[in-house]
NUROLUM-426137 format. One record per residue: residue number from 1; residue in one letter; y, z, x of N, C-alpha, C in turn. Coordinates in steps of 0.05 Angstrom, whole numbers, plus 32768, in hexadecimal, padded with zeros to 4 digits. Layout:
! residues N
+-----+---+------+------+------+------+------+------+------+------+------+
:   k : r :   nv :   nw :   nu :  cav :  caw :  cau :   cv :   cw :   cu :
+-----+---+------+------+------+------+------+------+------+------+------+
: NUM : A :    Y :    Z :    X :    Y :    Z :    X :    Y :    Z :    X :
...
+-----+---+------+------+------+------+------+------+------+------+------+
***
This chain:
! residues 133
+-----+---+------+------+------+------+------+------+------+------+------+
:   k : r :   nv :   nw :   nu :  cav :  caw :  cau :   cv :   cw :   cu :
+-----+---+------+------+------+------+------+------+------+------+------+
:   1 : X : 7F08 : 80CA : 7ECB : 7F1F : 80CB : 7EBA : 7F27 : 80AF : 7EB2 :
:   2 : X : 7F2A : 80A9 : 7E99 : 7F39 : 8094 : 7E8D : 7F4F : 8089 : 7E8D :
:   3 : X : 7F62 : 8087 : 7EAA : 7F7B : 808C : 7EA9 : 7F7A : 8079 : 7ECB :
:   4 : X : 7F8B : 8062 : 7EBF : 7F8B : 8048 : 7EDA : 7FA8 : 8058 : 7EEF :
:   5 : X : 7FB3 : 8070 : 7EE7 : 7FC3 : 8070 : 7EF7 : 7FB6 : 8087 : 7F0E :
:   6 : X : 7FA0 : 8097 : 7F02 : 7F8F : 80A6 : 7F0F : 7F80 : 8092 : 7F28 :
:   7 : X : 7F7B : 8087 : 7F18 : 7F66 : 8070 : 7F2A : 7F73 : 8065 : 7F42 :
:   8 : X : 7F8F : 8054 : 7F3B : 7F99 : 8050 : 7F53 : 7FA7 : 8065 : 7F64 :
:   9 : X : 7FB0 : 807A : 7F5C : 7FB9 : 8090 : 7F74 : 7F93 : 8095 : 7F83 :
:  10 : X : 7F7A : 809A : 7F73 : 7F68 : 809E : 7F84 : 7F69 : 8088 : 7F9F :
:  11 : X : 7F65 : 8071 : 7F91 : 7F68 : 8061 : 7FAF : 7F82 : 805F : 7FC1 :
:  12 : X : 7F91 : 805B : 7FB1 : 7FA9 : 8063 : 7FCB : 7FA9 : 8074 : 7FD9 :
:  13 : X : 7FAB : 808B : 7FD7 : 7FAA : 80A5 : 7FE3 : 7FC4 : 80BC : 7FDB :
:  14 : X : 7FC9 : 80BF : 7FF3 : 7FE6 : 80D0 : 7FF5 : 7FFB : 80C7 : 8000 :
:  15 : X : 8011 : 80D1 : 8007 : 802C : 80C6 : 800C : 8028 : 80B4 : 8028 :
:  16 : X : 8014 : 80C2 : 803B : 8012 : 80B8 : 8052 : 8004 : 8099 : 804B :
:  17 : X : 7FFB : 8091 : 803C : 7FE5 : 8078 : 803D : 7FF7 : 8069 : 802C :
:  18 : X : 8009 : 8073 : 801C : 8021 : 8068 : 800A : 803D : 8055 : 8024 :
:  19 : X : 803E : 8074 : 8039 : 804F : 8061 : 8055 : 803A : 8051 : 805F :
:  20 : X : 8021 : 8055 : 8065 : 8015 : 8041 : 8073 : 8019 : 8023 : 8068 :
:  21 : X : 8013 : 8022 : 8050 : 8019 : 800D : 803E : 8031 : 7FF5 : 8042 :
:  22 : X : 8044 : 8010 : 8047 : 8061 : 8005 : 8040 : 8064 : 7FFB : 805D :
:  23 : X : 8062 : 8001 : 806A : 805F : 7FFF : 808F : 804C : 7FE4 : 808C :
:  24 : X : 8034 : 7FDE : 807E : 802A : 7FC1 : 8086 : 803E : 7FB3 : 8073 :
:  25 : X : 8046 : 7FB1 : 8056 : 8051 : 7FA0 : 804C : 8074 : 7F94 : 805B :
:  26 : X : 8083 : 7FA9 : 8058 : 809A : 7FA6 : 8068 : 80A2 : 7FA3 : 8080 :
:  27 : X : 8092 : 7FB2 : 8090 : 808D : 7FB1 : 80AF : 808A : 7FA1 : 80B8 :
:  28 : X : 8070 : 7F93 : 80B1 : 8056 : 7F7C : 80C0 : 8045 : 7F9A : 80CD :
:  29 : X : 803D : 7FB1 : 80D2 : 8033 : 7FC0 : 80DE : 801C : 7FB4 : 80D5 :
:  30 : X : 8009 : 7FB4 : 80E9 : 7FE3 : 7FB2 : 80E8 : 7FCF : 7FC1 : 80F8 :
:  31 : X : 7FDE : 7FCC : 8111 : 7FD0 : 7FD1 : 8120 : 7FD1 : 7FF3 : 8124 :
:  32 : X : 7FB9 : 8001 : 812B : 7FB4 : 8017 : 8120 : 7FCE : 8032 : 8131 :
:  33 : X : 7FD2 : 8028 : 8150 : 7FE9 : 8035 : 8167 : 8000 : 8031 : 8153 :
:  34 : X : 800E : 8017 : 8145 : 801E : 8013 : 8131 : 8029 : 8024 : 8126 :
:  35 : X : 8019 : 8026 : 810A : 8015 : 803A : 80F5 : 8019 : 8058 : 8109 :
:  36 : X : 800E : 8060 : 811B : 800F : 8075 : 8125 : 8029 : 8076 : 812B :
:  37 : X : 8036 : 8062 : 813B : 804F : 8069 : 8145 : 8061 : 806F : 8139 :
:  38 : X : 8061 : 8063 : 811C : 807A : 805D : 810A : 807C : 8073 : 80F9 :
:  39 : X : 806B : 807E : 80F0 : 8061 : 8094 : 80DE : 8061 : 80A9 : 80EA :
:  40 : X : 805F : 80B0 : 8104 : 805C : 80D1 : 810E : 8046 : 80E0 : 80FF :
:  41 : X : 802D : 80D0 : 80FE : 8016 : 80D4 : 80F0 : 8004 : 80EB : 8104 :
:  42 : X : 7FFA : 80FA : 80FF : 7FD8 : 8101 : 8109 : 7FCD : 80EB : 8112 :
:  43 : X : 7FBB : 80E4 : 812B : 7FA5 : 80CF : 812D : 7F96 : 80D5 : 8117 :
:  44 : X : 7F83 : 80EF : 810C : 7F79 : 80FA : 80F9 : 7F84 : 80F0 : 80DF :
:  45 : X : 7F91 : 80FA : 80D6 : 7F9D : 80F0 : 80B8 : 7F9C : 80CC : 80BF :
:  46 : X : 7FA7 : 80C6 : 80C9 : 7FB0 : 80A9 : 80C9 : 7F99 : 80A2 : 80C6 :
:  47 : X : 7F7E : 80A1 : 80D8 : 7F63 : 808F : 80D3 : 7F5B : 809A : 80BD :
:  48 : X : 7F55 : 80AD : 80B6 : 7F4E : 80B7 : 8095 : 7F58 : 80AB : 807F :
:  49 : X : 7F77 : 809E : 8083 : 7F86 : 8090 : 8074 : 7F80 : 8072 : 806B :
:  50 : X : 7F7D : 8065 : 808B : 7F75 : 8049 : 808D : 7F56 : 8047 : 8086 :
:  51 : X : 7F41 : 805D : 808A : 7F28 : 8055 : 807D : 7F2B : 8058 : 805D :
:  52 : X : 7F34 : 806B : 8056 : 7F41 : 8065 : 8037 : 7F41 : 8055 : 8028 :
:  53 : X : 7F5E : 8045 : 8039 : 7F6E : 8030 : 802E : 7F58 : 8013 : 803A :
:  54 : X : 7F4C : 8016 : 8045 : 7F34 : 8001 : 8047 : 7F1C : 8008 : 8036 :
:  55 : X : 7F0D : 8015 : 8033 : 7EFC : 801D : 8020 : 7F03 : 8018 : 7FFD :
:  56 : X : 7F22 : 8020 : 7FF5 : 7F2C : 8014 : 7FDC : 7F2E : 7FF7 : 7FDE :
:  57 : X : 7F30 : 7FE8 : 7FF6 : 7F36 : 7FCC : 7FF5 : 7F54 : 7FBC : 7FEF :
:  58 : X : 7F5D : 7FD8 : 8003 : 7F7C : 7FC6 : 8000 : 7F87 : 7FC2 : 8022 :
:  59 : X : 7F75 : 7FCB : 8034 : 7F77 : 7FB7 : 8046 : 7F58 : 7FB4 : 8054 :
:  60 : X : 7F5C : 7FA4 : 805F : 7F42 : 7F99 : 806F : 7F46 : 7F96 : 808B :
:  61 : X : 7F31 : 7FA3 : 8099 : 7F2E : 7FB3 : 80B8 : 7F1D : 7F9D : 80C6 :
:  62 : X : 7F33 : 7F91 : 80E1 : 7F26 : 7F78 : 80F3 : 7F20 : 7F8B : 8110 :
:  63 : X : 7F1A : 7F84 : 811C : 7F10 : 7F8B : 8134 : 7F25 : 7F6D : 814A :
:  64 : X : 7F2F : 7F7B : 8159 : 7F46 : 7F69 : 8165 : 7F41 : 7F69 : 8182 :
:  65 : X : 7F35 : 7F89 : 818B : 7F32 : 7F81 : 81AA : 7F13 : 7F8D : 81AA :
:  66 : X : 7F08 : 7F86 : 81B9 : 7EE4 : 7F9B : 81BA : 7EE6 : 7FAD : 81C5 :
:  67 : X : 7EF3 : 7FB0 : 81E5 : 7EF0 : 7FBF : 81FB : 7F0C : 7FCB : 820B :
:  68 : X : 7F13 : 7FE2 : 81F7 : 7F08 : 7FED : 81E2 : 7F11 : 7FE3 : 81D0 :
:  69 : X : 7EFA : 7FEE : 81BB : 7F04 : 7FE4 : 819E : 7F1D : 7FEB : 8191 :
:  70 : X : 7F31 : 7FD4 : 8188 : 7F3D : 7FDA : 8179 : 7F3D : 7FD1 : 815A :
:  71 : X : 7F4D : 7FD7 : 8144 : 7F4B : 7FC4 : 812C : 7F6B : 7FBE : 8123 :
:  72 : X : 7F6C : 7FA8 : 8114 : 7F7C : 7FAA : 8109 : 7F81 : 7FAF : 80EA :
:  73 : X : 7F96 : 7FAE : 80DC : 7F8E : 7FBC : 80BB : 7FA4 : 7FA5 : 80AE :
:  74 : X : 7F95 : 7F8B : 809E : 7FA2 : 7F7D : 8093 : 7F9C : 7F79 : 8077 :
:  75 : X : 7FB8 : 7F89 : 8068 : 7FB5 : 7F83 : 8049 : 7FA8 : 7F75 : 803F :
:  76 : X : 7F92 : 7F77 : 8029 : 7F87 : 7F61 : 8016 : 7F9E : 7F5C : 7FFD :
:  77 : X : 7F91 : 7F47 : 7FEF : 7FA7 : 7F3C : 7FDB : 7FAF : 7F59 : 7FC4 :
:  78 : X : 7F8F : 7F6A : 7FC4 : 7FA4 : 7F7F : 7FB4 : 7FB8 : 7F9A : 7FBA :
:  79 : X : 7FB5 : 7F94 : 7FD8 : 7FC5 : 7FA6 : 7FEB : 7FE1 : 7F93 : 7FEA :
:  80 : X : 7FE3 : 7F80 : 7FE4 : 7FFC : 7F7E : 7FEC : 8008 : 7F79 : 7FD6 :
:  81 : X : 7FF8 : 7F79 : 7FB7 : 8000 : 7F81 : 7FA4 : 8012 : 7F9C : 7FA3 :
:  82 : X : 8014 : 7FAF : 7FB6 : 8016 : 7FC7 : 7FB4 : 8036 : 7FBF : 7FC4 :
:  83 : X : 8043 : 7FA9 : 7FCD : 805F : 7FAC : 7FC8 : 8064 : 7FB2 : 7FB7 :
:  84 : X : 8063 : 7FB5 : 7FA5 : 8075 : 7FB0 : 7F90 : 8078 : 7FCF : 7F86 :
:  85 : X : 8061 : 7FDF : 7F82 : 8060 : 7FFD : 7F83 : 8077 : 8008 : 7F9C :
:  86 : X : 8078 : 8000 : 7FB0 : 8083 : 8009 : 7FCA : 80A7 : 8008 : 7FC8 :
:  87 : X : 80A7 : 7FE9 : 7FBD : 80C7 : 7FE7 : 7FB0 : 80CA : 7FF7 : 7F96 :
:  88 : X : 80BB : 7FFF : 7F8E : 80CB : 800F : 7F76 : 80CC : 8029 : 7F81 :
:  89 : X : 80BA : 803A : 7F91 : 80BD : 8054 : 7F95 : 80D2 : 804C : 7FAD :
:  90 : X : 80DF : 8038 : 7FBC : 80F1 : 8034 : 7FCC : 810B : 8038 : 7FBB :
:  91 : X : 8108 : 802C : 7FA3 : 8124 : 802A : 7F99 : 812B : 8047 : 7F87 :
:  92 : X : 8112 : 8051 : 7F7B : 8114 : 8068 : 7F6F : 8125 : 8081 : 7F7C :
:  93 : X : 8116 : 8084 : 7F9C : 811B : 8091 : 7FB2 : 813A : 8091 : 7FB8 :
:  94 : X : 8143 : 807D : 7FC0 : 8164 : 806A : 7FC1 : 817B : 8070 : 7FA8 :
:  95 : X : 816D : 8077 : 7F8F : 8180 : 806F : 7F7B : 8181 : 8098 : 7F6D :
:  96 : X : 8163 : 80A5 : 7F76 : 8159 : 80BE : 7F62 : 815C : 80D7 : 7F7F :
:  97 : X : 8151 : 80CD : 7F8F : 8151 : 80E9 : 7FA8 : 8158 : 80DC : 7FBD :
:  98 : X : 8177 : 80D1 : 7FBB : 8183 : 80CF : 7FDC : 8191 : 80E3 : 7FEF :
:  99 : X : 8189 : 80D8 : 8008 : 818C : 80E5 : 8016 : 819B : 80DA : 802F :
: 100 : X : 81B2 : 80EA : 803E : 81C6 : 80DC : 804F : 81B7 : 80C8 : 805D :
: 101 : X : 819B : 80C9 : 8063 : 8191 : 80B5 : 8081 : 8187 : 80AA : 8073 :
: 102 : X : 8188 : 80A2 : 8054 : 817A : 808C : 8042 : 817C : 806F : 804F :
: 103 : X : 816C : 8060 : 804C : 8173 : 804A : 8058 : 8176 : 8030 : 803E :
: 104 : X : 8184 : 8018 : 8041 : 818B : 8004 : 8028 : 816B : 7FF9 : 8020 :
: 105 : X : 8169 : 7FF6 : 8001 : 815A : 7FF5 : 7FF7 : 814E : 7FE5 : 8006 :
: 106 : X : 8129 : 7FD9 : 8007 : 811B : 7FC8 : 8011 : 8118 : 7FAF : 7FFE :
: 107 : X : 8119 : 7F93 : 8009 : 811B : 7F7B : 8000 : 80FB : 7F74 : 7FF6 :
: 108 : X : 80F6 : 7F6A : 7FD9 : 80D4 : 7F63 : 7FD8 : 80D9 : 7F3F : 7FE0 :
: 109 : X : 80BF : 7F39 : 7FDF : 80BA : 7F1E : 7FE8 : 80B6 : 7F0D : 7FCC :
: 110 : X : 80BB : 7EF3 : 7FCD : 80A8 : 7EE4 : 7FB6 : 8087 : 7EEE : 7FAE :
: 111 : X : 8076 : 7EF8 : 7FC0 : 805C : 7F06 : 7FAD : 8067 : 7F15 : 7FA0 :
: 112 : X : 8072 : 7F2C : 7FA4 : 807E : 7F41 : 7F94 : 8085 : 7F35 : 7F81 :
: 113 : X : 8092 : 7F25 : 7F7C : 80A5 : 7F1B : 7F69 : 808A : 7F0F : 7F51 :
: 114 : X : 807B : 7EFC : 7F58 : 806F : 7EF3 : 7F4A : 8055 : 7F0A : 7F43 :
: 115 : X : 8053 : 7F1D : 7F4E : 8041 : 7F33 : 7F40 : 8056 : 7F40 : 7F2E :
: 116 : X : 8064 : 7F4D : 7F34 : 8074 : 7F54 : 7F18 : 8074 : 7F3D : 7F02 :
: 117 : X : 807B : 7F2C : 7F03 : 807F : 7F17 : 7EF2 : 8060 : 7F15 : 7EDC :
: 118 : X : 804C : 7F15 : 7EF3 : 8032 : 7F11 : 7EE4 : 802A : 7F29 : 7ED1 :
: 119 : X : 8033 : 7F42 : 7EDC : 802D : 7F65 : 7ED0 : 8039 : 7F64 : 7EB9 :
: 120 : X : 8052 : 7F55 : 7EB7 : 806A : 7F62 : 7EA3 : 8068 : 7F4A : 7E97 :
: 121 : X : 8057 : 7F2F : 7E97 : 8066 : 7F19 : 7E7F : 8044 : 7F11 : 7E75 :
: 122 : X : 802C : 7F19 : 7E81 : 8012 : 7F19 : 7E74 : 8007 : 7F2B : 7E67 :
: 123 : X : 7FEF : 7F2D : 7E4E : 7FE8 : 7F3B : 7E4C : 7FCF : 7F4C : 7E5C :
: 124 : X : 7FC5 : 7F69 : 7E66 : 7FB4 : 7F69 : 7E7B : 7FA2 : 7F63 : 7E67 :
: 125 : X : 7F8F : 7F59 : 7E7F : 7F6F : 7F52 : 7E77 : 7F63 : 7F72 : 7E7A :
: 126 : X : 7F4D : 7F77 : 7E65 : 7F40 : 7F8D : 7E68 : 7F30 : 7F8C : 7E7B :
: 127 : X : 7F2F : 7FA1 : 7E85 : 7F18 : 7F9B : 7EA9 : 7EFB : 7F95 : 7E99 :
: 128 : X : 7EE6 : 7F92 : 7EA9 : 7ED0 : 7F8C : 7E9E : 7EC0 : 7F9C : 7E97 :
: 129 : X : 7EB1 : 7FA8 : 7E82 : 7EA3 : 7FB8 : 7E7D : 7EB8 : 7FCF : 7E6B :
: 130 : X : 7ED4 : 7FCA : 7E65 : 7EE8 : 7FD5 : 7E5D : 7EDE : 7FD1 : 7E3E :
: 131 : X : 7EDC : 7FF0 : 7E32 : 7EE3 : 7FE5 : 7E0E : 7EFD : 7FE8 : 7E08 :
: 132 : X : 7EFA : 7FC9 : 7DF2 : 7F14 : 7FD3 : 7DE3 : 7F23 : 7FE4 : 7DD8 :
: 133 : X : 7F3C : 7FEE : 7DCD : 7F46 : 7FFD : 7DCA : 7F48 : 7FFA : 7DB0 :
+-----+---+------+------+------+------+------+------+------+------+------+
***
């Protein structure tokens, strides 16, 4: 399909890999017990999620203890691009479908800031192998 917003919901996933996300950017969460704890996840769903979200390349999987193995899951630069998606469905959520145990909007960082800036004041480059329009 011809359609970049298709493309990025394929790699993201679903709502669950959307909190995982939001849980490494706002959190600091990395570690796989983490994510489990915070989310009231499946062990199941959750690792299906994180091989996912590593396989699209928006985080990258270390190995932290051997015996036994653990990993940890630390955003790449275009995973943490994905604040910025996270604050808008934060504020959307806050402002369009609140709810009494809503909690106050979430604060972005200076990257955030300077990726919006770059999206909204450049023109995009066509990816490579892209024809013109």
């Amino acid at each position: 399909m011809k359609c970049n917003v298709a493309h990025a919901l394929e790699a993201i996933g679903d709502e669950w890999s959307v909190l995982i996300i939001r849980d490494a950017v706002f959190r600091g969460k990395s570690r796989y017990d983490e994510f489990l704890e915070s989310l009231s996840i499946s062990p199941t769903v959750l690792s299906k999620r994180l091989a996912t979200l590593v396989d699209s390349g928006i985080f990258e999987r270390s190995l932290y203890n051997e015996k036994p193995p653990r990993f940890e899951y630390k955003l790449t630069s275009a995973g943490k691009e994905l604040e910025v998606l996270i604050k808008v469905l934060d504020n959307w959520g806050y402002e369009h479908a609140p709810r009494p145990e809503a909690a106050d909007p979430i604060t972005v960082s200076g990257y955030a800031r300077s990726v919006v800036s770059r999206w909204f004041s450049e023109p995009v480059a066509a990816a490579p192998g892209a024809s013109s329009r």
